[in-house]
C-alpha positions in Angstrom: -6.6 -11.2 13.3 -3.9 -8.5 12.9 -5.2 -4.7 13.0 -3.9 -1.7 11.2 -3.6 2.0 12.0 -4.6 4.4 8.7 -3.7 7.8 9.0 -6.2 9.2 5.9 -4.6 12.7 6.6 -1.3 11.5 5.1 -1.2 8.6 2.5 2.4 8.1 3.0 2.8 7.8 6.6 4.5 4.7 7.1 2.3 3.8 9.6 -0.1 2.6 7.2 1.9 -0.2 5.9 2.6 -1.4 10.3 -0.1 -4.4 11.4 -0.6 -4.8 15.2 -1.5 -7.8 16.9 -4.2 -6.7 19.3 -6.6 -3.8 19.1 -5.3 -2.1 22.0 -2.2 -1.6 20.4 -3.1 0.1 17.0 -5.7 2.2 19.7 -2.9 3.2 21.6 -0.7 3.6 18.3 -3.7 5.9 16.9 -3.8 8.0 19.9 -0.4 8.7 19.6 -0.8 10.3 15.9 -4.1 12.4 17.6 -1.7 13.5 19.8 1.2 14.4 18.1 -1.1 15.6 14.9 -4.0 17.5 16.5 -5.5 18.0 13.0 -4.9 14.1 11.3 -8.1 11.3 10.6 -6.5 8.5 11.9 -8.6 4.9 11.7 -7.8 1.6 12.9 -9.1 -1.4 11.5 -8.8 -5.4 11.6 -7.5 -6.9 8.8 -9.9 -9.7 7.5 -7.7 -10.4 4.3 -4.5 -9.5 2.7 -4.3 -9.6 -1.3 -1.2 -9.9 -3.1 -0.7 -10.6 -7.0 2.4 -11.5 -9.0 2.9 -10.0 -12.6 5.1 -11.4 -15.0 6.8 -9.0 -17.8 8.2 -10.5 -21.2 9.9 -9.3 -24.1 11.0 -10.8 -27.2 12.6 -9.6 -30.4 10.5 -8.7 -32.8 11.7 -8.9 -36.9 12.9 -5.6 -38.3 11.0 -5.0 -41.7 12.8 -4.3 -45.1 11.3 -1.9 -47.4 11.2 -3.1 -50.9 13.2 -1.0 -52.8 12.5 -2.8 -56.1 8.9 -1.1 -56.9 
């Protein structure tokens, strides 16, 4: 199973989004950020599953309304 490297101190480190194919590598992709970034959280974790969903948008016309004049 594929591991990932989460660096909690920065959300949008791309980082986040790498997988790794053994755990010594996210360790040694981990120590790197400690090193570089003395103050960041940095995790790493095996991935057990991967979700992914598919939304579907749709828009139609919708009858314009004429206001009765007669009354």
């Amino acid at each position: 199973m594929p591991f990932i490297v989460i660096n909690s101190s920065n959300a949008f480190d791309p980082i986040n989004l790498l997988e790794f194919a053994t755990a010594a590598e996210a360790d040694a992709q981990a120590r790197e950020i400690v090193t570089a970034q003395p103050l960041a959280v940095v995790r790493t974790a095996q991935l057990i599953n991967t979700y992914s969903a598919k939304v579907t948008v749709t828009a139609k016309s919708v009858p314009e309304i004429v206001a009765d004049t007669a009354s």
